[in-house]
C-alpha positions as CSV (number, residue, x, y, z in Angstrom):
1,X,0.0,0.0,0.0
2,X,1.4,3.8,-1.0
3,X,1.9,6.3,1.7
4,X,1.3,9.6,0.3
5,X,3.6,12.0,2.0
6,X,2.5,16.1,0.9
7,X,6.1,17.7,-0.2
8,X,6.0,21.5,-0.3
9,X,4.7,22.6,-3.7
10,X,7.3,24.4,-5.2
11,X,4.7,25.1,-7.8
12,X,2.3,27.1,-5.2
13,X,1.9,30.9,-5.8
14,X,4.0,33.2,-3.4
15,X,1.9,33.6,0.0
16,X,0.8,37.2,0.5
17,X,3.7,38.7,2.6
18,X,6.0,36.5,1.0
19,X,9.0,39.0,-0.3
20,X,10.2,38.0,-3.6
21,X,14.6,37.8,-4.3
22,X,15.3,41.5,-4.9
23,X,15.3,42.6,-8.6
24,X,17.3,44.3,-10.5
25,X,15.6,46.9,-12.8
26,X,15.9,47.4,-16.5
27,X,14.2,49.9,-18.6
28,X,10.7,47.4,-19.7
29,X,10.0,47.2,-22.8
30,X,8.6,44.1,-23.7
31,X,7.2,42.2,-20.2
32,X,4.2,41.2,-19.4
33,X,3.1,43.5,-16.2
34,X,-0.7,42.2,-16.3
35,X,-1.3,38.8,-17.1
36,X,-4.9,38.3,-16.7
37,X,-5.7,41.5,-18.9
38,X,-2.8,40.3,-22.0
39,X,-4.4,37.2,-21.4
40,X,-7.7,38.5,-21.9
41,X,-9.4,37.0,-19.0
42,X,-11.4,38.2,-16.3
43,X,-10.6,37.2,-12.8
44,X,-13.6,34.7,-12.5
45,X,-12.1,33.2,-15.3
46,X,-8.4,33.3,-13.7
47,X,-10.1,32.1,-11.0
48,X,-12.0,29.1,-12.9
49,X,-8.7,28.4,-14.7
50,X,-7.2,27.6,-11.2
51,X,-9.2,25.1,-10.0
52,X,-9.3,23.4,-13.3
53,X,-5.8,22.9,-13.0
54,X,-5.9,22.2,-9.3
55,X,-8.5,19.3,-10.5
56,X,-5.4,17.7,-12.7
57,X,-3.0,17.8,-9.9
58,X,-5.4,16.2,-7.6
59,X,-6.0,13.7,-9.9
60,X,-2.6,13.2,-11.0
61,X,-1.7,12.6,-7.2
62,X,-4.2,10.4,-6.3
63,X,-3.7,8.0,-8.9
64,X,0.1,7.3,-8.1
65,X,0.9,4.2,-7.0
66,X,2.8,0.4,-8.4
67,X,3.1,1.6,-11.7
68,X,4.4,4.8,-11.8
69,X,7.4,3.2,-8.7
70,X,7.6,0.5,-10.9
71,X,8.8,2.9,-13.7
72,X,11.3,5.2,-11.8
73,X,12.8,2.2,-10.8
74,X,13.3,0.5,-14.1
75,X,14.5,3.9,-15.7
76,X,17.4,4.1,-12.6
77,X,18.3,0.2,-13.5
78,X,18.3,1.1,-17.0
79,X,21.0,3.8,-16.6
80,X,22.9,1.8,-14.2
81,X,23.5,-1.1,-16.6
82,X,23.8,1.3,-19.5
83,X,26.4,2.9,-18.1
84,X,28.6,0.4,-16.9
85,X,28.1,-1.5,-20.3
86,X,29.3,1.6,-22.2
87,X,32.6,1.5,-19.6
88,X,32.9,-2.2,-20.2
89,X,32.9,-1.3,-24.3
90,X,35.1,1.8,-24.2
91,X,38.1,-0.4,-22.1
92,X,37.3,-3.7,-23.4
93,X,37.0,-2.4,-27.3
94,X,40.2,-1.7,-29.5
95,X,38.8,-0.2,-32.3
96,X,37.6,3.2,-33.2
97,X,34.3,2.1,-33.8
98,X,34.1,0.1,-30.5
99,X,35.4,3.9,-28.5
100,X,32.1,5.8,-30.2
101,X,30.1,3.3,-29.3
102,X,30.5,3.3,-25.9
103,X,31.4,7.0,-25.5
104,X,28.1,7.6,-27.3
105,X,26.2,4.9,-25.1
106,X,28.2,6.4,-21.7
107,X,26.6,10.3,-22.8
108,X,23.6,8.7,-23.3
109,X,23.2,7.3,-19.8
110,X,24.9,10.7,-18.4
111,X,21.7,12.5,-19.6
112,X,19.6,10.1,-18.7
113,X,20.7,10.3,-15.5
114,X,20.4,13.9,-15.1
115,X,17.6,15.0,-16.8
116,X,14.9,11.6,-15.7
117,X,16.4,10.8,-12.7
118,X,18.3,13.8,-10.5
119,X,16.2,16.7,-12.6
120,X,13.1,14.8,-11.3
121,X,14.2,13.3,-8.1
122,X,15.6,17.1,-6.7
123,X,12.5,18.3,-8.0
124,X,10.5,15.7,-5.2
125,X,8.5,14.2,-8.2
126,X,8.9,10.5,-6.1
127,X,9.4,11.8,-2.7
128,X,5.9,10.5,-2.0
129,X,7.8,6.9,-2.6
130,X,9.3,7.2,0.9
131,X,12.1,6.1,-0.5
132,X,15.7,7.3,1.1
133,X,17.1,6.5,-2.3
134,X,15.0,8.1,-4.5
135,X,14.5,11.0,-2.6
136,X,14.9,15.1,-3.3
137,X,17.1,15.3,0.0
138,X,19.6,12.1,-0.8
139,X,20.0,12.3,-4.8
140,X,23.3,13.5,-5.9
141,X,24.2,13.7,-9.5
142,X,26.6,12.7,-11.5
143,X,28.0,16.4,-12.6
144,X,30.4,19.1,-10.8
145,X,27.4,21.5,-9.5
146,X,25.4,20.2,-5.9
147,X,21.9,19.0,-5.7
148,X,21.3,21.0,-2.5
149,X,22.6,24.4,-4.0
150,X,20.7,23.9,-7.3
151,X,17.4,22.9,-5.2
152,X,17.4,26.5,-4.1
153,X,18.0,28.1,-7.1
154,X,15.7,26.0,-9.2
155,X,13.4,25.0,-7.8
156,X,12.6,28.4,-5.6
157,X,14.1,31.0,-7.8
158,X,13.2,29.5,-11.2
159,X,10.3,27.8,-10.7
160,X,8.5,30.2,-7.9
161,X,9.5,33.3,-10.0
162,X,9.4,32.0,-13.5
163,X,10.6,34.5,-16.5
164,X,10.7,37.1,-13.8
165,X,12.6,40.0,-15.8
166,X,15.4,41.0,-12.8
167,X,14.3,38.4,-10.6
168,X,14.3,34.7,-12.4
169,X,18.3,34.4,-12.6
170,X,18.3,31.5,-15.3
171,X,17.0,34.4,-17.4
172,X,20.1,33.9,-20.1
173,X,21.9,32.6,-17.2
174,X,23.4,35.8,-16.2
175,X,25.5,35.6,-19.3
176,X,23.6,36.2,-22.1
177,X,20.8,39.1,-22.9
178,X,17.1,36.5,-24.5
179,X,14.5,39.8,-23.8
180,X,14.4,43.3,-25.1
181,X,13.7,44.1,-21.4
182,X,17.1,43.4,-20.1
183,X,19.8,46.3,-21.3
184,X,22.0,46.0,-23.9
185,X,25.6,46.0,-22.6
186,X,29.0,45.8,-24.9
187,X,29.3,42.1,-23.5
188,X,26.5,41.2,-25.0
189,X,27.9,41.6,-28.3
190,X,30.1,38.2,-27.5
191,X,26.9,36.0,-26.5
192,X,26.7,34.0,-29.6
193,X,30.2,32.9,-28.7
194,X,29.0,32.4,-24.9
195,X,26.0,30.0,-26.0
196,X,28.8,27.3,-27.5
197,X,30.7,27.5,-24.4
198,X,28.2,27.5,-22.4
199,X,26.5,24.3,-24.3
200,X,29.9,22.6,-24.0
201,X,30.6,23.5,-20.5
202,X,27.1,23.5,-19.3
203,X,27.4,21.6,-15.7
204,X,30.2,24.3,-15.0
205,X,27.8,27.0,-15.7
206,X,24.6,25.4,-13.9
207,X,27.1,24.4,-10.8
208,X,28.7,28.2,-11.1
209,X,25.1,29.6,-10.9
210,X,23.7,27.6,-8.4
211,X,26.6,28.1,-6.5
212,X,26.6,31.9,-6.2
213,X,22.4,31.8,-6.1
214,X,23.0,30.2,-2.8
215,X,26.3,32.3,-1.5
216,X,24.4,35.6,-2.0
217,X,21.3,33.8,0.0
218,X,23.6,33.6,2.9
219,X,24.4,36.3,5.2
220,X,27.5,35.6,7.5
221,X,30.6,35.0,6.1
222,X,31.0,31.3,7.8
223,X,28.1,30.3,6.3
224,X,29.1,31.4,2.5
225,X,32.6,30.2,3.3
226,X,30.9,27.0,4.1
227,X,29.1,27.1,0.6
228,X,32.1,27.2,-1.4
229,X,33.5,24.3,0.2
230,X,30.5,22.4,-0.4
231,X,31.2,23.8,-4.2
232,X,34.3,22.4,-3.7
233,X,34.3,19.2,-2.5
234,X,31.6,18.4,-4.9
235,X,34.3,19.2,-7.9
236,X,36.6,17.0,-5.9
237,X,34.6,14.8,-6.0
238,X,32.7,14.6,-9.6
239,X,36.7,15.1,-11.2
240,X,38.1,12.6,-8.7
241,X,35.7,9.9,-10.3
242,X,35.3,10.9,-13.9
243,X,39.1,11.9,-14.5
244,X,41.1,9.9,-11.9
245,X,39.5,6.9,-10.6
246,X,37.4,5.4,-13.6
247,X,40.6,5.7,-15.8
248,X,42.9,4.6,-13.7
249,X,40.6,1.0,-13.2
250,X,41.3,0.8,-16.9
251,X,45.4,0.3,-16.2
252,X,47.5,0.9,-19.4
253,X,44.2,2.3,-21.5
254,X,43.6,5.2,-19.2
255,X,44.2,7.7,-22.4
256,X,41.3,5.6,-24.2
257,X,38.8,5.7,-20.7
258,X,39.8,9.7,-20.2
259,X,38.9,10.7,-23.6
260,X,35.6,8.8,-23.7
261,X,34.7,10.8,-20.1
262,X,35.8,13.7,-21.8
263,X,33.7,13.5,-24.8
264,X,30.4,12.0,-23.2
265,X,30.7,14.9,-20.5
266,X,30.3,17.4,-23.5
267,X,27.8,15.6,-25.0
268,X,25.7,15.2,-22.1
269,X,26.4,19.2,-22.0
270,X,25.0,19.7,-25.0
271,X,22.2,18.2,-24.9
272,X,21.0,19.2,-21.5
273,X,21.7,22.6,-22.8
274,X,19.1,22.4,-25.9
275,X,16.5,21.2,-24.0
276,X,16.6,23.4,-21.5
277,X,16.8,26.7,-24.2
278,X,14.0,25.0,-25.9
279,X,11.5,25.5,-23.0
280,X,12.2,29.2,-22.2
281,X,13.4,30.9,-24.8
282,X,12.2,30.4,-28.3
283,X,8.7,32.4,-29.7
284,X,6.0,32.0,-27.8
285,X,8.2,31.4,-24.2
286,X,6.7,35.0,-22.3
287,X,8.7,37.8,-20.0
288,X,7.5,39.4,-16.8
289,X,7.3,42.6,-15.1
290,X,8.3,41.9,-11.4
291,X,4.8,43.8,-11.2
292,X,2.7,40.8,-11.7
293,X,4.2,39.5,-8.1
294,X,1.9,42.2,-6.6
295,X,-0.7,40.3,-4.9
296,X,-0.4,37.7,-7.5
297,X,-3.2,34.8,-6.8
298,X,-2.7,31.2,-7.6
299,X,-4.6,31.4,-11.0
300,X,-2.0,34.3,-12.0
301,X,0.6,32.1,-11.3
302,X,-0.7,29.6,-12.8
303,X,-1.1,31.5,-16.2
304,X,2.5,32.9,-15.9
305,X,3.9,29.0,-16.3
306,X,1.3,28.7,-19.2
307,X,2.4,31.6,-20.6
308,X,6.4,31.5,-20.1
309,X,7.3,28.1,-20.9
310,X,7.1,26.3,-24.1
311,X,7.1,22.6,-25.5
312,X,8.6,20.7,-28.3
313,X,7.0,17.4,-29.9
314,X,8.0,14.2,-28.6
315,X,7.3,10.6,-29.2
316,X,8.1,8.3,-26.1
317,X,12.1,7.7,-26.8
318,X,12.4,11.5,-27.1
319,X,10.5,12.4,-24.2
320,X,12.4,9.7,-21.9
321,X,16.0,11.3,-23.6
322,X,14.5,14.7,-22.2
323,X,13.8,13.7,-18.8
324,X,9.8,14.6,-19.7
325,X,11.5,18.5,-20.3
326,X,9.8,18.3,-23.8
327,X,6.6,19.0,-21.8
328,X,8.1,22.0,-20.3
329,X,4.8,24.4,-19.9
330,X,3.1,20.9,-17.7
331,X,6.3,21.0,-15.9
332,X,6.3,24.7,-14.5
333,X,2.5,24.2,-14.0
334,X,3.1,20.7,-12.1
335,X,6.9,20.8,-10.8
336,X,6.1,18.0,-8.1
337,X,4.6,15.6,-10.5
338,X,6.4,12.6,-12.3
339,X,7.5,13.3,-15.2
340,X,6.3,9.9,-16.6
341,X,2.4,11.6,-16.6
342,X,3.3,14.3,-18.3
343,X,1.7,13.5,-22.0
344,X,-1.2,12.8,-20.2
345,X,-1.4,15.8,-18.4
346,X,-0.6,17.9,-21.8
347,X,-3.9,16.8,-23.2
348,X,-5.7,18.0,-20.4
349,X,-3.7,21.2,-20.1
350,X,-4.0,21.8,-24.1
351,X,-7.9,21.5,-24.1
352,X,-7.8,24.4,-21.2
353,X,-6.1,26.5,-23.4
354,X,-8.2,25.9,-26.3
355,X,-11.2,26.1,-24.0
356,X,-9.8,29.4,-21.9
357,X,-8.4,30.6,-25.7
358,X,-4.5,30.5,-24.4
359,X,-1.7,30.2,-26.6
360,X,-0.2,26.7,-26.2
361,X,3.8,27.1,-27.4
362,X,4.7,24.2,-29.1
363,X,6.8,23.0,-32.1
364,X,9.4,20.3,-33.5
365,X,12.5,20.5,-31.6
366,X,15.2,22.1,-34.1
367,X,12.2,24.3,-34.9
368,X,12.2,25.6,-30.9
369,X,16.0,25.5,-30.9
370,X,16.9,27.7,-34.3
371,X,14.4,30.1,-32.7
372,X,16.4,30.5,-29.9
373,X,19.4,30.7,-31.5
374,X,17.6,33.7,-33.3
375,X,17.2,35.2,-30.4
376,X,20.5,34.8,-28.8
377,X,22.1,36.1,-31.8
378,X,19.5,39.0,-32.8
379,X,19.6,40.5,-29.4
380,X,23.3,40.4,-29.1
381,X,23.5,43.9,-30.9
382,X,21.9,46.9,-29.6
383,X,17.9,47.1,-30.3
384,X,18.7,50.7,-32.4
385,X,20.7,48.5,-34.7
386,X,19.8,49.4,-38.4
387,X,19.8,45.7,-39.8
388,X,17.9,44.6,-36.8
389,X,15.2,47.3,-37.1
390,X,14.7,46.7,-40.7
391,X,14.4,43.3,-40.6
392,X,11.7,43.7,-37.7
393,X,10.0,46.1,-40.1
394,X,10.1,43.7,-42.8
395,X,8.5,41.0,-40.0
396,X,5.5,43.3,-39.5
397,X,4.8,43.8,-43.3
C-alpha cells in the first residue's frame, strides 16, 4: 500500500507577505506586467482556470501508486547497466568504432541520469515513494554542481519566480541578454560565442550559478565560506571519479577511458543545454514585469507557467531522452509531479487553453531550438541597430 507524504509545492503561488529575491531593474519594454488583462481573462475566469488545474493535480496525485514506482525504478536500473556497459565497451574495445560506441552509449546514460532521474528526483516528483534513495534530499548527481545548492536556485528561484525580468536568474543565465527588457551591454555583443561555451561546459555553468544563487542567500561570512566548500568538495569529488578513478581501473588504457569521459561529458552538455533553451526561450516562451508579483493569486501564477514556458513534440524515446522537459509548460505548472504523466497531463492542459483561448507554445525541436538561436544572436546587438530594425520592419509587413 502507498503512503502519500504532501512535499512542499514548489509550484504554489508566493503567500501574501512573501518577499520575492530583490530585482534588478531594466528599462521594460517588452514584459508582461498584467497577465490576466494580455491574457484577456477576467478574474472569475483566472479564478476558474485555477481550479481546473488544481483538479489535474489532484488527480494526478491520487492515482500514483505500483506503476508509476515501478517505472522510476526500471528507468534508474536502466541507466545503471547502460552505463557500466558503455565502460565495459570503451576499455574492453580496441577499435575506433568500438570507442564511439561506448562513448556515445556512456553520454547517453549521463543525460539520462540527469535530466529523468536527478532533474526529477531534486524536484520531489517520487518523494511520495518514501524512499531514502530516491528521494529530493539524498539524490546526488553525477555532474560538478550540488543538488542542495541547485534545489534552491531551481526549484525556488526559477520555478517560484518564472521569467521574472530581474528576478528569475536563469534568465540567459546571467550571461547572455534572451528579452528586449534586459539592457543592452558591450558584453553582450560576445553571447553567440558564450551559448557554444556555455552548451559545451554547461554543468560548470549550472554548478557556477547555483553556486553563487545560494552564497548571495547567505548572510555571514561562515556560512558562504561554508558554501564554497560544499562547491568544492563536490568538484573534488565529480573530477576525482570521472578523470582519476574510472581511468585509472582501466590500467595501461587510461588515455582511451579519459577521452571517452571527456567527450560523453560534453555531449551530455549539450544536450541538456538544448532542451533546456527550448523551454524558455524560443517564440512564444513570455517575460514578466516583477509587477505581476503584486498580490499575485494562484490562477496568475498559474497563467504565468502557461504563458512563459514552451514545448517541443515528442514521441516516447524522445521524451524519456528529455527527462519529460519536452513538456516543459506541464512541468512549470506541475513541478512536483512525475514526469512519466506528463503527455497525459498535456492533453488535459491543451484543451484548457483551447477552452480558456490560451496560446499553447509548441513546435518540433530544431524548430524551438533555431528560434532560440535567433534570439540569442539578434539580441546580441543593440535594439537601435539598423539591420535589426529593418528586418523587424520587414516582420511586421
Amino acid at each position: 500500500m502507498r503512503v502519500a507524504v504532501r512535499t512542499p509545492v514548489i509550484g504554489d503561488a508566493p503567500a501574501a507577505g512573501v518577499t520575492p529575491p530583490p530585482a534588478r531593474r531594466t528599462e521594460d519594454a517588452m514584459a508582461i506586467a498584467d497577465i490576466a488583462e494580455y491574457a484577456h481573462l477576467s478574474s472569475d475566469d483566472v479564478e476558474r482556470l485555477a481550479i481546473d488545474l488544481d483538479l489535474i493535480r489532484r488527480d494526478v496525485e491520487k492515482s500514483l501508486g505500483a506503476d508509476d514506482a515501478a517505472y522510476i525504478k526500471r528507468a534508474i536500473a536502466f541507466q545503471r547497466v547502460l552505463d557500466v556497459a558503455a565502460r565495459v565497451v570503451i576499455a574492453g574495445s580496441r577499435s575506433r568504432g568500438g570507442w564511439w560506441a561506448g562513448t556515445l552509449a556512456l553520454a547517453y546514460a549521463k543525460s539520462v541520469e540527469n535530466m529523468e532521474l536527478a532533474h526529477n528526483i531534486s524536484h520531489g516528483q517520487w518523494d511520495w515513494m518514501n524512499d531514502p534513495e530516491i528521494h529530493s534530499t539524498t539524490w546526488e548527481w553525477d555532474q560538478v554542481g550540488s543538488s542542495a545548492q541547485w534545489r534552491y536556485s531551481h526549484n525556488y528561484r526559477h520555478h517560484v519566480f518564472s521569467n521574472i525580468v530581474g528576478v528569475d536568474d536563469d534568465l540567459g543565465f546571467g550571461v547572455m541578454r534572451v528579452t528586449r527588457d534586459q539592457a543592452w551591454e558591450r558584453q553582450h555583443l560576445f553571447q553567440p560565442l558564450r551559448n557554444v561555451l556555455l552548451a559545451a561546459g554547461f554543468e560548470w555553468g549550472i554548478g557556477l550559478h547555483d553556486f553563487y544563487s545560494e552564497r548571495d542567500r547567505v548572510e555571514s561570512p561562515e556560512a558562504k565560506s561554508e558554501e564554497r566548500w560544499v562547491f568544492i568538495r563536490k568538484i573534488a569529488r565529480q573530477m576525482g571519479k570521472d578523470y582519476v578513478l574510472v581511468p585509472a581501473l582501466s590500467g595501461r588504457r587510461w588515455r582511451r577511458t579519459l577521452g571517452a569521459n571527456v567527450t560523453a561529458n560534453v555531449l551530455r552538455n549539450v544536450w541538456t543545454n538544448v532542451v533546456i533553451l527550448c523551454g524558455h526561450f524560443p517564440d512564444g516562451a513570455h517575460k514578466f514585469d516583477e509587477a505581476v508579483l503584486e498580490n499575485e493569486t494562484r490562477g496568475e501564477w498559474y497563467l504565468r507557467q502557461m504563458l512563459g514556458a514552451a514545448n517541443f513534440t515528442a514521441g516516447r524515446a524522445l521524451a524519456f531522452s528529455t527527462g519529460g522537459l519536452c513538456y516543459q509548460i506541464e512541468h512549470h505548472l506541475f513541478p512536483e509531479l512525475p514526469s512519466n504523466r506528463h503527455h497525459e497531463i498535456s492533453l488535459r492542459v491543451r484543451a484548457l487553453c483551447e477552452e480558456y483561448g490560451l496560446p499553447y507554445a509548441t513546435a518540433s525541436l530544431p524548430r524551438q531550438y533555431f528560434s532560440t538561436l535567433s534570439t540569442i544572436h539578434r539580441l546580441a546587438v543593440p535594439d537601435d541597430f539598423r539591420p535589426i530594425k529593418r528586418l523587424r520592419e520587414r516582420l511586421r509587413v
